[in-house]
N, C-alpha and C positions, 0 to 999 in steps of 0.2 A: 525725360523725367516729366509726366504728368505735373500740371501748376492745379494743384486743389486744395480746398480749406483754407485758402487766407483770408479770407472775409465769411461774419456768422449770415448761411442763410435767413434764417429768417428776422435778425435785423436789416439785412437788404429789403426783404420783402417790403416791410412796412415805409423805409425811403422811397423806394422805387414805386409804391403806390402815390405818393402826394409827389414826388417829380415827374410820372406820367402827365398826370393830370394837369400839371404844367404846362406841359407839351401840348396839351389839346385843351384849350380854353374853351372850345365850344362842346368837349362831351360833358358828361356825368357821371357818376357810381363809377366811374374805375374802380376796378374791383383785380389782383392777380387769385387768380383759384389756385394755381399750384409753380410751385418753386423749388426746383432741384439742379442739383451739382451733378452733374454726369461722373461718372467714378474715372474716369478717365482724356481730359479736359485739355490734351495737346502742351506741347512744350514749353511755349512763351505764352500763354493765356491764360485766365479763370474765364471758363464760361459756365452759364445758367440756363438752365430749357424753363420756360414761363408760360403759361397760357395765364390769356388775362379778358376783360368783357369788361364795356364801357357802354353808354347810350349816346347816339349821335344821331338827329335828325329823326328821329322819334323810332330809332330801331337798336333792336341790341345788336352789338359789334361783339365776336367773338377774332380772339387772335391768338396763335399759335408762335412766340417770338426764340429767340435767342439772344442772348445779353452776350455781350464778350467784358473784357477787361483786361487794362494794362496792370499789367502783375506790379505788386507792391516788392517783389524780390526777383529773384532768379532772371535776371535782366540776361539775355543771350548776344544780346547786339548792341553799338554803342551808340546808336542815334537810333531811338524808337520812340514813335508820334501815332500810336495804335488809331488813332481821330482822322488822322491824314494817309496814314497810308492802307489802312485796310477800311474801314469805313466808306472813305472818300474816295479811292480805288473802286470798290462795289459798287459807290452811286454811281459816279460815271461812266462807269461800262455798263449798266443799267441801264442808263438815258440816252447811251450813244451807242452802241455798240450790240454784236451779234453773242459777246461771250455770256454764258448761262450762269446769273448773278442773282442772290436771295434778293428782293427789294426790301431798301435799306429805309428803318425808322427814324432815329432819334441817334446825334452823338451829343455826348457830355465830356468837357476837358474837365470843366471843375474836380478838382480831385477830393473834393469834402463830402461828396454826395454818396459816396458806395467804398475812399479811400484811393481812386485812380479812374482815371478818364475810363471810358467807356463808352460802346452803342448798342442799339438794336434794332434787330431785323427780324423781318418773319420768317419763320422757319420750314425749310424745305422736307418733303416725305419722300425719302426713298434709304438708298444702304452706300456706305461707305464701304471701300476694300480697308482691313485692318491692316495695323501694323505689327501688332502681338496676339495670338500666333501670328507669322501676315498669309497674307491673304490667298500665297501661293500654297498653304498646310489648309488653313480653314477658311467656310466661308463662304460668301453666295459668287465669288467666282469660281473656287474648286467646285461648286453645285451645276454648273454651269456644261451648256454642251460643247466641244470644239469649235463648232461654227460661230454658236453665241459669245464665246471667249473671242474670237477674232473680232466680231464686230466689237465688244466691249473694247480692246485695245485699239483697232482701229479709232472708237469713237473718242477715246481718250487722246493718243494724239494729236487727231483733228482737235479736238477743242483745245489743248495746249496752242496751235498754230494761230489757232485765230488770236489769239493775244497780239501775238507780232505785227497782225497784219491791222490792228487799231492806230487808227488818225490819232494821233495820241496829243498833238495839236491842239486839234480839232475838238478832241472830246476833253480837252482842260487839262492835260498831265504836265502842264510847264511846269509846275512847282517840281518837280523830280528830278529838273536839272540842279544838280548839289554843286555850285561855282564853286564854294570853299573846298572840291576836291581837284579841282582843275576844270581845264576845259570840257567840255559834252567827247563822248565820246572815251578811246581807248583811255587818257589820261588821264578823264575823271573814277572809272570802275578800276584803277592802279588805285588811283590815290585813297579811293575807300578804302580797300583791303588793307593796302599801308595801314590807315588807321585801325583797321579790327585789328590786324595781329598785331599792334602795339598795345592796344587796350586790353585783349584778351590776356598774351602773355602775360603783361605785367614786368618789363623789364627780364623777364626769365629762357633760360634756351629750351628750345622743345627739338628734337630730332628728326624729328618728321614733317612737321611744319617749316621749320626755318629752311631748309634744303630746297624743300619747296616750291619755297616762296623763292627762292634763287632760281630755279627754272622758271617758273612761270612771267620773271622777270624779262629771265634772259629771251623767253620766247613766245612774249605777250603781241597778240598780231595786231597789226596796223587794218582795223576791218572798221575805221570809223566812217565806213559810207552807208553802214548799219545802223543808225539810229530809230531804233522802235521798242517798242513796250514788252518789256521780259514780267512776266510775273514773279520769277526767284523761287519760288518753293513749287517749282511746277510736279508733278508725281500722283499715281491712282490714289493716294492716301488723303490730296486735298481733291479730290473729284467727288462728287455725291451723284449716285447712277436710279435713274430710274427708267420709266417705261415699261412693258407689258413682260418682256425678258431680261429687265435692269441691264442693258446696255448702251444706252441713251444716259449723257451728259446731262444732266438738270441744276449744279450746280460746283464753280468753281470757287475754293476759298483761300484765304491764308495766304495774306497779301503782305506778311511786314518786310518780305524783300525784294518790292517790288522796287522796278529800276527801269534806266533808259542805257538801250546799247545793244547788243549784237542778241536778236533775240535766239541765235545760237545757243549760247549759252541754258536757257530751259533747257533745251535737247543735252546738253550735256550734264545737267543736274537729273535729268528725268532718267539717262543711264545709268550714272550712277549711284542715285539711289536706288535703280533694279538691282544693279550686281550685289548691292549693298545688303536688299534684302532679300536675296537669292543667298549670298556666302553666308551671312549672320545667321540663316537661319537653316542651314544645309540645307536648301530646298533646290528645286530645279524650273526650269520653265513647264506651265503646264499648257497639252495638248491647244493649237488655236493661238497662243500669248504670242508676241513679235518677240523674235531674240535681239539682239545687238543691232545688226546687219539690215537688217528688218525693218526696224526703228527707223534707223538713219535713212533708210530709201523712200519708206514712206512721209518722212517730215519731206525730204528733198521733194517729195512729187505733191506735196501739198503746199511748201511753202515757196517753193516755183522757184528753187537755185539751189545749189550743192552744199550740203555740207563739207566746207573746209577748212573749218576749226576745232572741229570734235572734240579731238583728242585732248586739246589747250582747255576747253569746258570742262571735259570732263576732269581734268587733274585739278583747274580752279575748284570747280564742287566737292571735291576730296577736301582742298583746303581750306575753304570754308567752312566746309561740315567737318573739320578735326579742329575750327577753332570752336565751334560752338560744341563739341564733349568737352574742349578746355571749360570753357566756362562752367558747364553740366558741372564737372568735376571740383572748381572752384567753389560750385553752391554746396555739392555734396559736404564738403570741408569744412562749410562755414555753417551749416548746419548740424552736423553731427559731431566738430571738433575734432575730429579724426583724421589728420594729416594724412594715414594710409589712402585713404578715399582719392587723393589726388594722385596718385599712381594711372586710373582711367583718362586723363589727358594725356597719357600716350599709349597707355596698352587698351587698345579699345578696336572694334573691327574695321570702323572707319579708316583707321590710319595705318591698318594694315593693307587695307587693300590699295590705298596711296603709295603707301613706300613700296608695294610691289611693285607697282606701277613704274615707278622711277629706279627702280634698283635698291631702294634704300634699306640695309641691312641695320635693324635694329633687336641684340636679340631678346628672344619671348615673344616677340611682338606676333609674328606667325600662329601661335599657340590661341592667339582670342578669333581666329576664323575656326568652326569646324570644321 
């Protein structure tokens, strides 16, 4: 569910011009010339495309930014610090690091200035793969030749890998170790989850989640000699491609679940959000795309060891991403007052293709895959 309309453009416009100008005490005539809402603006976020001109050192500066913003509603996760973890994620892999990062402007926590913390960065020129239709129906990958689709998928999991292989030390991600869920490692990415699906629920049983969360208990791997930099929402949807035949990485985003632990884990969310929208949207792989198998070989030969926790990834990423339609579905609810609306916190494709996964027989549920 796209986050748009919570804040009036152009009362933003007019804050965001006299808090620039904060920001830069040595320009002048900050000026924003144009200010728009994208009609489709990502799950957990309000974003704003901005160009904006200032005078600095006796020249005009033109700049091409993107605003984000922590949503005033439809909170998906239960510890979100959009300042710290996607902001301040971006700077420093910017500063330190080889992953292909917008360079990052200005955050604001204050939440009085626009209604919720916020930053901005300059904005990158090239094409995202869509999610609706996605990208495998329409789109400058279906446009694409065999060959070029391969290097595009190749380029994309190589830049997923390099995440993992960041000094995450080194480049400042110590704040990521979450003590209050335990110790670094396997018992602290338990004890998060513990918490989402208490929060998410709400004290309530879910059939597919709960079960779940029973296996993945029972067969959570002891792989804490892993410790390195998972990005969390790894997938072609937060990639933005450019180059001469748009299959060149230019920029990775959409960091609020970023984490420290087996960076396995990507590879197992980046599965299965493919099959996810490969079945959601009957589509199939097309000509040049890595299938499953494919995937898995090439992360192994890029990030120099075996995949062997996949399977444990990819069924955590099922459970994750069936707590976040709970919530989807809770918003739906509390917005429209239509108790029917929460029915989608379990019949929904996500969580069918989980309970395939594990056996779990719930019926109808089958019925929301075409």
């Amino acid at each position: 569910m796209p986050v748009t309309g919570q804040r009036d453009p152009e009362q933003i416009k007019g804050v965001l011009t006299e808090w620039m100008a904060r920001q830069m005490p040595e320009a002048t005539g900050v000026t924003i010339t144009d200010l728009v809402v994208p009609q489709s603006s990502g799950f957990s976020n309000e974003t704003f495309l901005l160009d904006a001109t200032w005078n600095e050192d006796g020249r005009t500066v033109e700049a091409e930014m993107v605003l984000r913003s922590q949503p005033a509603m439809n909170l998906l996760f239960p510890e979100i610090d959009l300042v710290t973890q996607q902001y301040l994620s971006m700077k420093l892999l910017g500063e330190g690091s080889d992953v292909p990062v917008p360079h990052m402007r200005w955050a604001e926590r204050d939440a009085s200035i626009i209604g919720g913390p916020f930053f901005m960065m300059d904005r990158l020129n090239g094409k995202v793969p869509g999610d609706v239709p996605p990208y495998t129906q329409e789109g400058f990958v279906c446009d694409m030749t065999p060959e070029q689709r391969a290097r595009w998928a190749h380029n994309g999991i190589e830049a997923m890998t390099r995440v993992g292989k960041v000094d995450w030390r080194a480049a400042g991600f110590g704040h990521l170790d979450l003590t209050h869920h335990g110790a670094l490692g396997p018992e602290q990415r338990m004890g998060y989850f513990r918490n989402y699906r208490e929060w998410a629920l709400r004290g309530e049983a879910h059939p597919v989640i709960d079960p779940t969360w029973e296996w993945l208990v029972a067969n959570w791997p002891d792989d804490g000699e892993f410790i390195e930099l998972c990005w969390g929402d790894a997938r072609p949807g937060n990639q933005m491609y450019g180059g001469d035949d748009l299959t060149e990485v230019i920029g990775v985003f959409d960091w609020e679940m970023v984490s420290l632990g087996n960076s396995e884990s990507d590879l197992g969310w980046w599965l299965f959000l493919q099959e996810f929208s490969l079945a959601s949207g009957g589509a199939t792989l097309l000509p040049g795309m890595l299938d499953h198998d494919a995937s898995i070989a090439l992360w192994e030969q890029l990030a120099g060891r075996p995949a062997t926790h996949v399977d444990f990834y990819e069924t955590l990423a099922g459970f994750q991403f069936g707590l976040v339609m709970v919530r989807i579905a809770q918003t739906y609810v509390e917005q429209s007052g239509d108790p029917q609306m929460g029915a989608m916190a379990v019949y929904n494709p996500v969580n069918a293709l989980t309970a395939r996964r594990l056996g779990i027989e719930v019926p109808g549920l089958d019925a929301t895959l075409p």
